[in-house]
N, C-alpha and C positions, 0 to 999 in steps of 0.2 A: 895240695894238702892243707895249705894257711888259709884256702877259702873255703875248704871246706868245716876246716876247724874254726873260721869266721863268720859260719852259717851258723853252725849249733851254737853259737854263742849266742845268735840274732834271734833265734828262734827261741832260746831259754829265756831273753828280755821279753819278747813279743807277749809267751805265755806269764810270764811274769806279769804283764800288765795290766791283765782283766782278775788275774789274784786280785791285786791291790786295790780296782776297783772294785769289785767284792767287799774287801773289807772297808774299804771307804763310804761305799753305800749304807752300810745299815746306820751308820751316824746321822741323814743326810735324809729327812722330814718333816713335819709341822708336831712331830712327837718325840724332843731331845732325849737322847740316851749316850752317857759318857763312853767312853771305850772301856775302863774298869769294869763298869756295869755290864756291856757288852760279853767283857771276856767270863769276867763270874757267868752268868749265865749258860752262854756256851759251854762253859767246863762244866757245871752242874750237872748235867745230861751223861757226864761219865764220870763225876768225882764227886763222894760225899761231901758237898758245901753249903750251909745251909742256908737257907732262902733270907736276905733280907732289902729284898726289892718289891717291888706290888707286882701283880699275878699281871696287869696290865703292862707290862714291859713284858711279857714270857708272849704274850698275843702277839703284841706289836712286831716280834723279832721273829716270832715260827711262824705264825700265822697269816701278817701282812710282808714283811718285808723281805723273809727268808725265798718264798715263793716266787714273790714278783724276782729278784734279783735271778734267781737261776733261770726263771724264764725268757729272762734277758739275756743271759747267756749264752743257753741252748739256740734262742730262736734267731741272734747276731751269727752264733757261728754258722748253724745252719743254712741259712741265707747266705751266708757270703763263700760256704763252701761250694752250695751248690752253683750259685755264678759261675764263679772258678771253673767248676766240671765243664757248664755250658759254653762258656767262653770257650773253652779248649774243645770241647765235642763240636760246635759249630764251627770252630775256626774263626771267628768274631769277635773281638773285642768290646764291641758294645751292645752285646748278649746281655738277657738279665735272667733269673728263675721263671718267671713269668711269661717266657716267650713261647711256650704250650698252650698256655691260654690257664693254667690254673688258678692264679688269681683271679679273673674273671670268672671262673666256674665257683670258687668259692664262695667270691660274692653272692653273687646268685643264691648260692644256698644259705648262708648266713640270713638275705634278706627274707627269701622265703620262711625260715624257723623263725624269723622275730616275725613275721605276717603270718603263719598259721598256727604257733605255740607261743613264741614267747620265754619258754625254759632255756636256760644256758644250757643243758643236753643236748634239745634237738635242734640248737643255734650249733652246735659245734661240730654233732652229727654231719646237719646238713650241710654244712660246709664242708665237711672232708672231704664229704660221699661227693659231690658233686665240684671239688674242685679235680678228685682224680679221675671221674668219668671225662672232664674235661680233657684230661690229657692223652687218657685212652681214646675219647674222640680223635682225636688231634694225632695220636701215631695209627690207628685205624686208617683213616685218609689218607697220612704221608706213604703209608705200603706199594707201591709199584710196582708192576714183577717179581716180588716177595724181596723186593730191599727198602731199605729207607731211605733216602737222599736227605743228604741234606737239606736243600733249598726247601723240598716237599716238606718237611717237618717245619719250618719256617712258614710256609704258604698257610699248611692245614691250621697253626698256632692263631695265627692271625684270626682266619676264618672263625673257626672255634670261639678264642677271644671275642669278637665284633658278634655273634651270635648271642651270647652269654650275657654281655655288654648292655644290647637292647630288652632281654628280659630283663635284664636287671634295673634299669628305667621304667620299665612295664609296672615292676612288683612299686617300685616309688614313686608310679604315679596312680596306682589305686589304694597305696596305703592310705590308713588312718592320718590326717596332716596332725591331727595332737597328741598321739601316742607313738603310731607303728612307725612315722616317715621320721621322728627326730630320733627314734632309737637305731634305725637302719644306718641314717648319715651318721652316727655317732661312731656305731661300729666302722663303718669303711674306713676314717680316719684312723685308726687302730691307735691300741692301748691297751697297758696293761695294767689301768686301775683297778681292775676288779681280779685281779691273779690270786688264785687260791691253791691248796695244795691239791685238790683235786684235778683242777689243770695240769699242774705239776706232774703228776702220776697220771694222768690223759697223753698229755701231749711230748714230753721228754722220751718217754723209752723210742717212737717209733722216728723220733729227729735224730736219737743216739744212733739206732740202728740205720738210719741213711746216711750219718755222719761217715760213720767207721766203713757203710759199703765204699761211698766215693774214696775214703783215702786207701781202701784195699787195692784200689787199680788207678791209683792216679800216675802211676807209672807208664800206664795202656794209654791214660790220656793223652802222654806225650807223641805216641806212634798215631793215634787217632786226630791231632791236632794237624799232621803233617799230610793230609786228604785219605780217603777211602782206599785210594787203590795204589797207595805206598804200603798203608795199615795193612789190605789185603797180603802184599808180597811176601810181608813178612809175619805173618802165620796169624795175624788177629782177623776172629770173627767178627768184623765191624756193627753188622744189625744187633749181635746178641749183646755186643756190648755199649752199644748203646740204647737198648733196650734197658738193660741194668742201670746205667747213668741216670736214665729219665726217671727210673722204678724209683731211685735213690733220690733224686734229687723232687721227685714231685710227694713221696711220703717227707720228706721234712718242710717242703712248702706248705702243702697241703694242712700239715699238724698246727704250724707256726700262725698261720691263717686263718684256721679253726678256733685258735685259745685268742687272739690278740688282735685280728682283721686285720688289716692291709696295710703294710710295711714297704714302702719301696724304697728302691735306690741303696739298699742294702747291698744286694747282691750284682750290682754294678759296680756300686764305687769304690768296694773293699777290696778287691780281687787285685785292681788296677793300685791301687795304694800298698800292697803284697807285691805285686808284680817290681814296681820301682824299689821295692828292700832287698827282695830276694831274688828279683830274675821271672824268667818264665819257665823254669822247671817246674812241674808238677810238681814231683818229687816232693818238694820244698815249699812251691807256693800252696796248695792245698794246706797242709797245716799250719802256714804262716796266717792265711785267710779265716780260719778255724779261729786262732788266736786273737786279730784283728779287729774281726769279725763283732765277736763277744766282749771284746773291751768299748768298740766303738757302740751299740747297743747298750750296753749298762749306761755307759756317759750320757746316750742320747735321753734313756730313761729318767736319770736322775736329773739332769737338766729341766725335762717334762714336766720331774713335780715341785721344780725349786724356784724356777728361774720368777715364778709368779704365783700371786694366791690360787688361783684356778688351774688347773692342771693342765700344761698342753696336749692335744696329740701327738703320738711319736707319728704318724705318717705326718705330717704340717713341718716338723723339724726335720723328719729323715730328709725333708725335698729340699727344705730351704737350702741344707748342707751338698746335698748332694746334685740339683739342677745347675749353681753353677760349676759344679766340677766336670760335669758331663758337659756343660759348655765348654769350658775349658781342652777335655779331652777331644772334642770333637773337632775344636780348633786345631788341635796341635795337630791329631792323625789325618786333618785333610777328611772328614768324613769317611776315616775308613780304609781309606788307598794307604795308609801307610802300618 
């Protein structure tokens, strides 16, 4: 009973602390704005107060930094949820989202809209559409005798991936070298400098609704964590549910990869940083991960556009932070045997 009542304590801190950076971020620019200022505003929007700030501070708060911040959000938790799911569906620890291969398909699409259009539609389009063909490729092949195996879903990922891969050098090496090939490498690095609310209302509802699938059965993940044919004994349809895992976990990749390009180490490192606060319960870690997730993401964002006049990429910082901790983990698990 004290540990359990010492979990929801951990978890009300955890979520506690992407609030805070929330509110920390919109201070936190090359466009100063006080917190009075801040808060006037905000209340504005439901309390008759009358305006006596310039209409460029209303831009600056709804328009640039409201957007980008929640997409930070979304897109940390998302990632670090879905890890979590795959960690526990493959029974691997150093599982990532991407081990379908739909970063790789994303890519691909991404580069092909900036090589045939151009428009942030069909840059975002094509990225969805072709990061989740990717995956459908990828459980397509893994099908056996009408099951999934594990390893097979691992094998077809791969394959998928390293196919995806090569187009995607293909498309960078016929690009434009003055326009098409520096705006491709720009996107792969991913960022969310250009986050609009459009994005916002793009890419959020269908990360929400993968969020909320994976913690409906993160319960099932614990019985699915324990191999196929324990899961089987005890009454779960293994395929179907992991059929559902991937549906969930590759529409929130997918979205997050679409609005922002490529993020990694997200949904490695956060899972495993959840795991050492709360354990390896599901249950628990799923929404610690969620929490985590999204706090560590806003930081990484706001870091991106402070730390220097030019703005870093978040893939450049996610790795720096997160290669050596997968050293690290790698070390310690023995590659895996433990």
């Amino acid at each position: 009973m004290a540990r359990r009542h010492q979990r929801t304590w951990l978890l009300g801190a955890l979520f506690a602390l992407p609030l805070f950076l929330v509110g920390l971020s919109f201070f936190l620019g090359r466009f100063p704005i006080s917190p009075t200022t801040l808060v006037r505003v905000l209340a504005s929007r439901l309390l008759p107060i009358p305006q006596d700030w310039p209409d460029t501070v209303e831009t600056v708060i709804f328009n640039i930094r409201l957007p980008r911040i929640l997409l930070a959000l979304c897109i940390g938790a998302g990632l670090s949820v879905s890890g979590a799911a795959f960690q526990g569906m493959f029974q691997n620890p150093l599982v990532s989202p991407d081990i379908l291969g739909v970063t790789a398909g994303a890519g691909f699409g991404a580069a092909l809209g900036i090589l045939i259009s151009g428009s942030t539609t069909a840059i975002q389009a094509s990225a969805f559409l072709f990061g989740v063909l990717a995956v459908v490729i990828s459980y397509m092949i893994s099908r056996v005798y009408r099951t999934t195996p594990t390893m097979m879903l691992v094998l077809s990922g791969i394959i998928v991936g390293a196919i995806f891969s090569a187009l995607l050098s293909l498309i960078k090496y016929v690009a434009d070298p003055h326009q098409k090939l520096p705006a491709i490498v720009f996107w792969l690095m991913g960022s969310l400098a250009a986050a609009s609310k459009s994005d916002l209302m793009t890419a959020a509802p269908p990360m929400l609704i993968g969020i909320a699938g994976l913690l409906l059965v993160r319960w099932r993940i614990n019985i699915l964590s324990m191999g196929d044919q324990e899961a089987r004994s005890l009454g779960i349809k293994t395929d179907r549910l992991k059929a559902f895992i991937i549906f969930c976990s590759t529409l929130v990749t997918a979205s997050a990869v679409s609005v922002c390009g490529i993020i990694g180490w997200v949904g490695l490192v956060i899972p495993h940083i959840g795991r050492m606060l709360v354990g390896p319960d599901h249950k628990v870690l799923l929404p610690a991960s969620v929490a985590l997730g999204a706090a560590y993401l806003i930081l990484i964002d706001d870091l991106s556009r402070t730390l220097i006049s030019a703005e870093i990429p978040l893939g450049i910082l996610t790795a720096i932070v997160g290669a050596p901790f997968f050293a690290f983990l790698v070390r310690r698990t023995q590659g895996g045997r433990r």
